[in-house]
C-alpha positions in Angstrom: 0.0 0.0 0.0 2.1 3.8 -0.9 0.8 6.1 1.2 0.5 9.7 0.0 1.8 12.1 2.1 -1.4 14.8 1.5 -3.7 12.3 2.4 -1.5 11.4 5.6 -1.7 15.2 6.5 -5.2 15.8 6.2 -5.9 13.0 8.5 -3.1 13.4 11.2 -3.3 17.2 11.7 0.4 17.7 10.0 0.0 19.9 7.1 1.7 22.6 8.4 0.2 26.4 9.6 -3.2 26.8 9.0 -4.0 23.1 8.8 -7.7 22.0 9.8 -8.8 20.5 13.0 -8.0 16.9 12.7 -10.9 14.5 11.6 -10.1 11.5 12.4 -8.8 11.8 15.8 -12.0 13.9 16.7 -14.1 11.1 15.5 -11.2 7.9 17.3 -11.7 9.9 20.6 -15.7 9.9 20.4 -15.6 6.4 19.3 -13.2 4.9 22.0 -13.8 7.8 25.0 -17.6 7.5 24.8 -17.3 3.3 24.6 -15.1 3.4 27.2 -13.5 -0.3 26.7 -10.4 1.0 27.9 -11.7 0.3 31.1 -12.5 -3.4 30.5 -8.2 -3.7 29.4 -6.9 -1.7 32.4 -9.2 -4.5 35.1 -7.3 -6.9 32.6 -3.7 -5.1 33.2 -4.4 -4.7 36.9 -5.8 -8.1 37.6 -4.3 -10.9 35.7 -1.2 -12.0 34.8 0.0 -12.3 31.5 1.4 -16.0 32.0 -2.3 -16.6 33.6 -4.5 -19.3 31.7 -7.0 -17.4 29.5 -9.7 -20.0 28.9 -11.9 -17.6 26.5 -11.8 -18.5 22.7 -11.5 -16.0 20.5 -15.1 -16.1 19.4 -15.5 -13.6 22.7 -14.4 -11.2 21.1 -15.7 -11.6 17.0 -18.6 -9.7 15.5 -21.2 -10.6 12.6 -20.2 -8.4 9.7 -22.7 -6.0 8.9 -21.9 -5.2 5.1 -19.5 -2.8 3.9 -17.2 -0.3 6.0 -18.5 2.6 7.3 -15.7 4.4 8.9 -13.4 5.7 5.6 -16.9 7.2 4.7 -17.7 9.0 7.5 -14.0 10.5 8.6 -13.7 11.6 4.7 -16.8 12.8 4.6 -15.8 15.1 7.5 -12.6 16.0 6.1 -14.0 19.6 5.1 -11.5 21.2 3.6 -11.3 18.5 0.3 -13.6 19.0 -2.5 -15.9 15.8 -3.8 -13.5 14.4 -5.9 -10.6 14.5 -3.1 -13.2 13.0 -0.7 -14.2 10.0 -2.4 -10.5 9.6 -3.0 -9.4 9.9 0.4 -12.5 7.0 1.5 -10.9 4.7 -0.9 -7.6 5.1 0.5 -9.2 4.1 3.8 -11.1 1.7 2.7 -8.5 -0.3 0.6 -5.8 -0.2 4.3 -9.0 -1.8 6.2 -9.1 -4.5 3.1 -5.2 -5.3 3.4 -5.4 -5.1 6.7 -7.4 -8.6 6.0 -5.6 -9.7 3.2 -2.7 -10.1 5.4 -5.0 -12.3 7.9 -5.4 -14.5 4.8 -2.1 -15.0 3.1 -1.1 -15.6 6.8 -4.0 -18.1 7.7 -5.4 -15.9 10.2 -8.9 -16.1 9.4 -10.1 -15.8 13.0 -8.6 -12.8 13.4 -11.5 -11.1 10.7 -13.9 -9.3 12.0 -12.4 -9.4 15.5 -12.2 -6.8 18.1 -8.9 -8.3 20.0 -6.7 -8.7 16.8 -8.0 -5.4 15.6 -6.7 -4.0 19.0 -3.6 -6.3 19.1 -2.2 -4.9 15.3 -2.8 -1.2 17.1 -0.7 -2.1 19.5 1.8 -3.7 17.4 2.3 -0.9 15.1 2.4 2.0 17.7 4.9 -0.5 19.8 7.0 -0.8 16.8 6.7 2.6 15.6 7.0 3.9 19.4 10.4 2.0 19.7 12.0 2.8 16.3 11.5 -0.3 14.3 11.1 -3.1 17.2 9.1 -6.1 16.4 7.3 -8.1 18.7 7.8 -11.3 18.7 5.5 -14.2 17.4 5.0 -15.2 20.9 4.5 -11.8 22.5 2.1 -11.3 19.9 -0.1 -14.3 20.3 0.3 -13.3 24.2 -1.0 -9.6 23.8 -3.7 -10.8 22.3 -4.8 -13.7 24.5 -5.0 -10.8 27.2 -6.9 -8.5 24.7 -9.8 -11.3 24.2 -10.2 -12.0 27.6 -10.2 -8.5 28.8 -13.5 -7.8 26.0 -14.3 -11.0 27.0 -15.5 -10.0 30.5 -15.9 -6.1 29.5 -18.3 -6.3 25.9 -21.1 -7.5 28.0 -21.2 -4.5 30.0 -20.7 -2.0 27.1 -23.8 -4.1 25.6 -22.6 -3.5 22.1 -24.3 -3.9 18.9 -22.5 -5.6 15.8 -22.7 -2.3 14.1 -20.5 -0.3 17.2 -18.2 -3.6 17.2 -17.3 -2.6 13.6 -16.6 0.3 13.7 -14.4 -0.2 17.0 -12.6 -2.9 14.4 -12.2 -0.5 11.8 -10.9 2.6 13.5 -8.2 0.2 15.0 -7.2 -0.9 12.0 -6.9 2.5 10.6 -5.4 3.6 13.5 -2.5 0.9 13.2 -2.2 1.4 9.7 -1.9 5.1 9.5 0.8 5.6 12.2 2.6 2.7 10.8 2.5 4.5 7.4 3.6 7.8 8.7 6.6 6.4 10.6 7.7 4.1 7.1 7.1 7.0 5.2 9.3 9.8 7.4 11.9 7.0 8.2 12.4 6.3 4.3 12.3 10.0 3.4 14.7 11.1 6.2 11.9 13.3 7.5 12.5 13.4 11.6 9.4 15.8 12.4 7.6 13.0 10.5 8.9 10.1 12.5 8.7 12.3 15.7 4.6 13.0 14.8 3.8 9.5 14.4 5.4 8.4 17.7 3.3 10.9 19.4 0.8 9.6 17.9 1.2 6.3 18.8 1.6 6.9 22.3 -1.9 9.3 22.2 -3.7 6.3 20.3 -2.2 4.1 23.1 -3.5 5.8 26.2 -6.7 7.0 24.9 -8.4 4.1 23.4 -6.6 1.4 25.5 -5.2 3.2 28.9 -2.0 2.1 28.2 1.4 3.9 28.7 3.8 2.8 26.3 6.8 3.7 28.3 5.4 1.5 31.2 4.7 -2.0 28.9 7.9 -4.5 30.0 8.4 -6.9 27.7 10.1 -11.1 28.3 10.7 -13.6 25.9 7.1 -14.3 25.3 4.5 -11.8 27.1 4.0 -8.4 27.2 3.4 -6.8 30.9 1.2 -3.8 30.7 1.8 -1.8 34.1 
């Protein structure tokens, strides 16, 4: 997926003087602040540890599509400042990230992971961890652990929020866009020798990080195989 650097700046707030409030995080914060499920992953970080047996499957967690995606319409539709033309163009950009986003969960036989609140959540935290940290992976097995703790903490926490299908995918999609776009801002000012660039997106990781999950990336202690979020 190339990334264009306008379309990057309209969404991120990063176009220089005179740039426009920024769309998409006003509509990430009223998605994830008025949901609240942050709450349900900081009783998860407080209460269990990350070696601890799970026991959930990841159906806890999964959501029955409800047709196309709705969220590249509605943060380009509020993307003012771009006439019709730029618009659409700017929706199909977000669109087509959300459908690699799950081509990727194919050619790697991750099928579960579709339509899936904790492996939506668990790429945002890969990608603002790795972008956060310069280029540091997580492992396989770090990976697979992070998101064992993800679906159980929405395991025990969706109930309460009483979600319908439609909110769940919508949740799914703004973390997926989320992930993507910091992860395409960081690649993009790392390959271009653009610091500010690289500088924005880890601030933007570690916004995305706290707001929508309550987690402080500088307090998340890694091993061999978990992730500790303090």
């Amino acid at each position: 997926m190339v990334f264009t650097l306008a379309a990057l700046c309209v969404l991120l707030g990063s176009a220089g003087a005179g740039a426009q409030p920024n769309p998409y995080r006003q509509y990430s914060s009223h998605v994830f602040v008025n949901v609240n499920l942050r709450q349900a992953f900081l009783k998860q970080w407080g209460a269990v540890s990350p070696r601890a047996p799970v026991g959930y499957s990841l159906s806890a967690s999964s959501f029955r599509t409800v047709g196309d995606f709705t969220v590249p319409k509605r943060v380009a539709a509020s993307v003012q400042s771009l006439d019709s033309v730029r618009r659409q163009e700017l929706e199909g950009a977000l669109h087509k990230l959300i459908k690699k986003y799950e081509q990727v969960l194919d050619q790697n036989d991750e099928h579960e992971l579709k339509n899936n609140l904790a492996g939506a959540f668990n790429f945002l935290f890969a990608q603002a961890w790795y972008v956060f940290k310069d280029g540091q992976e997580l492992s396989a097995a770090q990976r697979r652990n992070m998101l064992d703790q993800l679906n159980t903490a929405l395991a025990v926490g969706l109930p309460e929020q009483r979600l319908s299908d439609v909110e769940k995918q919508d949740l799914y999609e703004a973390a997926v866009l989320s992930g993507s776009i910091i992860l395409g801002l960081y690649n993009e000012g790392r390959d271009l020798g653009r610091q500010e660039q690289t500088k924005a997106a880890r601030e933007l990781a570690r916004e995305l990080l706290m707001q929508m999950m309550g987690i402080t990336l500088e307090k998340v202690r890694l091993t061999d195989d978990t992730v500790r979020v303090n």
